[in-house]
C-alpha positions, 0 to 999 in steps of 0.5 A: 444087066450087061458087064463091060470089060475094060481093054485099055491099058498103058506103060507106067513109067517109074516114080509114077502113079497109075489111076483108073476110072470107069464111067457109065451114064444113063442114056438121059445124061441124069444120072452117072456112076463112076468106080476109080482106083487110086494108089495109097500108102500100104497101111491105109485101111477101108475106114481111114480112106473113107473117113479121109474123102468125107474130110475131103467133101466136108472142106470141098463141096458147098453146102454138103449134107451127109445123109448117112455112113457106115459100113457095108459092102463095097467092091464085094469086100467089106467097105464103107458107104456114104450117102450125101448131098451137096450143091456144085457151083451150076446151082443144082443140087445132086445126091450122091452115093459113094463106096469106099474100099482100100487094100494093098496100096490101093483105095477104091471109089465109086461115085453114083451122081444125079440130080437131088430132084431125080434121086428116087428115079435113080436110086434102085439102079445105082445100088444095082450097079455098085453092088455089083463093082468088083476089084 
């Protein structure tokens, strides 16, 4: 499996609020996993973040199904993981995996998305590539 580096950055003027995202998609447009940072009141642990975007995917995402969560490695820390199911709004339902960690401010997420129907074509490379996401 080959790395990529990001180079990009930018100025960040005061007062406001810098997030990243990083995207890579299988050459059929199937499947894609997506890692984000965003910034987050200091006291904010890996478990409350997690538990908070389930909140945020039980209110939000039409006939969600949460197939498990726990703890587990996430970032090379020790994170959260939950695996779902939902339906978006074109009718085709996706399982996703996603991985959670929070430290110094910051919340970390990475997204592995495909087709319910494609998940098992998927699977082993999206645990491939999120167990290998650093911060």
């Amino acid at each position: 499996m080959n790395r990529f580096q990001p180079r990009l950055n930018i100025a960040q003027p005061d007062g406001w609020f810098a997030k990243e995202s990083l995207t890579v998609i299988s050459p059929d447009g199937q499947a894609n996993v997506i890692a984000s940072s965003e910034p987050l009141d200091e006291d904010i642990d890996a478990q409350q973040y997690a538990e908070v975007q389930g909140d945020l995917l039980h209110r939000e995402f039409n006939e969600y199904h949460q197939i498990s969560f726990g703890p587990g490695d996430a970032f090379g820390r020790r994170g959260f993981i939950r695996v779902f199911e939902w339906r978006p709004s074109d009718g085709v339902r996706v399982t996703q995996i996603q991985i959670y960690y929070a430290e110094k401010g910051r919340g970390y997420t990475a997204t592995a998305t495909t087709p319910s129907t494609q998940f098992a074509r998927f699977e082993l490379q999206f645990w491939s590539v999120l167990d290998e996401i650093r911060v």
